[in-house]
C-alpha positions in Angstrom: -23.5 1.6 -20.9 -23.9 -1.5 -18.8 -25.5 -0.7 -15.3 -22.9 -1.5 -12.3 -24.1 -3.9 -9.3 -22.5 -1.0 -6.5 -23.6 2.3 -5.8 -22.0 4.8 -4.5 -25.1 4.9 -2.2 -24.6 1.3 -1.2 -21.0 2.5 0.4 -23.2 5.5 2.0 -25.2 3.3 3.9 -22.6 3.5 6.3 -22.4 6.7 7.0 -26.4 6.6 8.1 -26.7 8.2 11.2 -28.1 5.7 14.0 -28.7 2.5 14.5 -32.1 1.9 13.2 -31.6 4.3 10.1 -28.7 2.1 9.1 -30.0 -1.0 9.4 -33.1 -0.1 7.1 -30.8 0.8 4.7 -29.0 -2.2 4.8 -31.9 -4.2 5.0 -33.9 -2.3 1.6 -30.7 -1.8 0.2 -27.7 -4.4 0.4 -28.9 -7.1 1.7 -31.1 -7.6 -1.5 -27.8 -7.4 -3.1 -26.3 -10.0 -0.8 -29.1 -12.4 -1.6 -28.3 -12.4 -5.2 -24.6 -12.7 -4.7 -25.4 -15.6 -2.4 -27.2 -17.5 -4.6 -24.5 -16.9 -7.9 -21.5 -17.9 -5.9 -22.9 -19.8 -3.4 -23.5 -22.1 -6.7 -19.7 -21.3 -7.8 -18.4 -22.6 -4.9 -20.0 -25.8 -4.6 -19.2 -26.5 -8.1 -15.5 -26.8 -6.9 -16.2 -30.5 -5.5 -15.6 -30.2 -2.1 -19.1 -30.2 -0.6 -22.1 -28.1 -0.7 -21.9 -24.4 -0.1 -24.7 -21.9 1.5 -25.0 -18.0 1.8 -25.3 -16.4 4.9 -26.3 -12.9 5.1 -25.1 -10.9 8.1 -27.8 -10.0 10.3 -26.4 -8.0 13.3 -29.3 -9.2 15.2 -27.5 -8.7 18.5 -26.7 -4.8 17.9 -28.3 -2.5 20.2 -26.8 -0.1 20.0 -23.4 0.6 17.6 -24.9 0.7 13.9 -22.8 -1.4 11.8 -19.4 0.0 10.3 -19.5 -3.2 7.4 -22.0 -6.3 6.4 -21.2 -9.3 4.0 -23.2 -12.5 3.0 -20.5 -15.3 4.1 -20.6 -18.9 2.6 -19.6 -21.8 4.3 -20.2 -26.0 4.4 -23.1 -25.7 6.8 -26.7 -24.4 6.3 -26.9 -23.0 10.1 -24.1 -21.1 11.4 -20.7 -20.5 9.9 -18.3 -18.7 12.2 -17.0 -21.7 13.6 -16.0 -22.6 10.6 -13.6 -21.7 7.4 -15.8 -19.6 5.5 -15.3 -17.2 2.6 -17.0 -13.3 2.2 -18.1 -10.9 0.1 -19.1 -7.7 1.8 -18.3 -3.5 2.1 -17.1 -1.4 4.9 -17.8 2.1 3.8 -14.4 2.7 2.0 -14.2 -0.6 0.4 -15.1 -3.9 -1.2 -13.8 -7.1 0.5 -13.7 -10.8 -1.3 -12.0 -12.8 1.5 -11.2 -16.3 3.1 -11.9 -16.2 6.8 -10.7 -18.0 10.3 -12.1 -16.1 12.9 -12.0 -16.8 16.6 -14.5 -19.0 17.2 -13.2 -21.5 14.5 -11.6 -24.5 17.5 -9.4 -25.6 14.7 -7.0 -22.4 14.6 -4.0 -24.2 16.2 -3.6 -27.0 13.3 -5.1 -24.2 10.6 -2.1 -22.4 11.3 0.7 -25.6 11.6 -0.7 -26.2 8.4 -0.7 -23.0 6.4 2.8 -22.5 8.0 3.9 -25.9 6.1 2.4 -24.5 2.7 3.8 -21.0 2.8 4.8 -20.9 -1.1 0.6 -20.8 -1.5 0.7 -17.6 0.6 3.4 -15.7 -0.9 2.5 -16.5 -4.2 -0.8 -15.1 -4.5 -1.8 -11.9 -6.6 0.2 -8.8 -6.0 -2.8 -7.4 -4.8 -4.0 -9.6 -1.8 -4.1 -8.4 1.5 -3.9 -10.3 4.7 -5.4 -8.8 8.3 -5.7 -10.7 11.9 -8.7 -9.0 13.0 -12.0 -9.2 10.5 -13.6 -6.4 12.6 -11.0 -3.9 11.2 -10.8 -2.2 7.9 -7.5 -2.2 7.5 -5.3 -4.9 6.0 -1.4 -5.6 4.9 -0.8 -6.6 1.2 0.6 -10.2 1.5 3.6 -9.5 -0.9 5.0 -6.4 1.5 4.8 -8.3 4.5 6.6 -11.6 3.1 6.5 -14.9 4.4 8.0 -13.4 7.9 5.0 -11.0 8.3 2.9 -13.8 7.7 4.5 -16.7 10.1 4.0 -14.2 12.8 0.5 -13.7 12.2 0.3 -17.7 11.6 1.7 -17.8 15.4 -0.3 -15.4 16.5 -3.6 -17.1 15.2 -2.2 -20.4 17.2 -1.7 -19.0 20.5 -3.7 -16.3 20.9 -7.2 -16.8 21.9 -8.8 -14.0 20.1 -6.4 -13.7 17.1 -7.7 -14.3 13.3 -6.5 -14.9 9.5 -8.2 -13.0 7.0 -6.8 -13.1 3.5 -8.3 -11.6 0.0 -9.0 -8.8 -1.5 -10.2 -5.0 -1.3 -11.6 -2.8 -3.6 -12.1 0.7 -3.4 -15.5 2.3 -3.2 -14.6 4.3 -6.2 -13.3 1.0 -8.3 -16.1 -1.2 -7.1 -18.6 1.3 -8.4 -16.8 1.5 -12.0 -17.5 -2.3 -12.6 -20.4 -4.2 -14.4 -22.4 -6.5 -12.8 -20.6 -9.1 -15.2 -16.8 -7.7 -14.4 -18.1 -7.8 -10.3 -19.1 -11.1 -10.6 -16.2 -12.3 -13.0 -14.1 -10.6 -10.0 -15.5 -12.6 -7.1 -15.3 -16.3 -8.9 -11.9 -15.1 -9.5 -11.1 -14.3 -6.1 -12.4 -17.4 -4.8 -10.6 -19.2 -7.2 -7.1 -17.7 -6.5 -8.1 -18.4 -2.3 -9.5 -22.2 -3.0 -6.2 -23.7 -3.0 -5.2 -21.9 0.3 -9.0 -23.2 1.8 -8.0 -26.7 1.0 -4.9 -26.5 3.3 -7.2 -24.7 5.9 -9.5 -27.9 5.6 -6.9 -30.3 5.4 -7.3 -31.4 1.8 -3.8 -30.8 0.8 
């Protein structure tokens, strides 16, 4: 039997009491897994012709406190920073796997981000029956993009435009428990997928298309 990249231990991590205790865990245990999955798709994703891609592993340098509830290793078109810009993630809350296409709030391009994805809204509501869409990337919990229809998405579209802290997150989850059942060939298969499926909606976000 092939060995699976995900434990069921890597989704425990989050249940580690304190901050301290959690963030050695993450540091022996997930980020080592982050740095491999940074290097395979950061590859992947530069391959795609529309510049050079780079892995950034979450740090949560400024905690002090709260122990992480999720981490991810983000890849964007910059080597330092990538919040302010579109940027794609592969990460785990405790209940879930999460392959996603990200505009958070610092991005100063939400307002035409938005315009434009509202002008290509056939590339939203035509993706997989299984992608889910959220306006907050600090929250676990997100809409699949076919139940909430072109309507529940022009109103997060409008939201992300005029409200200061609002975001667009767009991908999609895995359980714990399926996440855990895959190869590390069928995990990786599954992320180059995902990216694939959420390229031609990261083009718009750029303004490519």
């Amino acid at each position: 039997m092939k060995q699976g990249f995900w434990t069921t231990e890597d989704f425990n991590v989050f249940s580690i009491d304190g901050l301290e205790n959690r963030m050695n865990a993450l540091q022996n245990r997930i980020q080592p897994k982050f740095g491999v999955i940074g290097e395979q798709i950061s590859a992947h994703l530069s391959s795609r012709g529309t510049g050079e891609f780079f892995p950034h592993i979450a740090k949560h340098a400024r905690r002090t406190v709260n122990p992480p509830k999720d981490s991810w290793v983000a890849f964007a078109t910059a080597k330092r920073g990538y919040k302010a810009l579109p940027h794609f993630q592969v990460g785990l809350w405790g209940t879930h796997l999460f392959i996603i296409l990200a505009v958070i709030y610092e991005n100063p391009d939400k307002k035409g981000i938005a315009e434009r994805l509202s002008n290509h809204m056939k590339l939203l509501t035509s993706l997989p029956e299984d992608f889910v869409v959220s306006g907050d990337h600090m929250k676990p919990e997100a809409s699949p993009v076919r139940e909430i229809g072109a309507e529940g998405l022009e109103s997060l579209l409008e939201r992300l435009e005029s409200v200061k802290k609002a975001e667009l997150v767009i991908g999609r989850h895995l359980s714990r428990e399926a996440a855990t059942d895959l190869t590390e060939e069928a995990f990786f298969k599954l992320v180059e997928e995902t990216i694939d499926q959420l390229f031609p909606v990261y083009d718009v976000v750029i303004g490519h298309k």
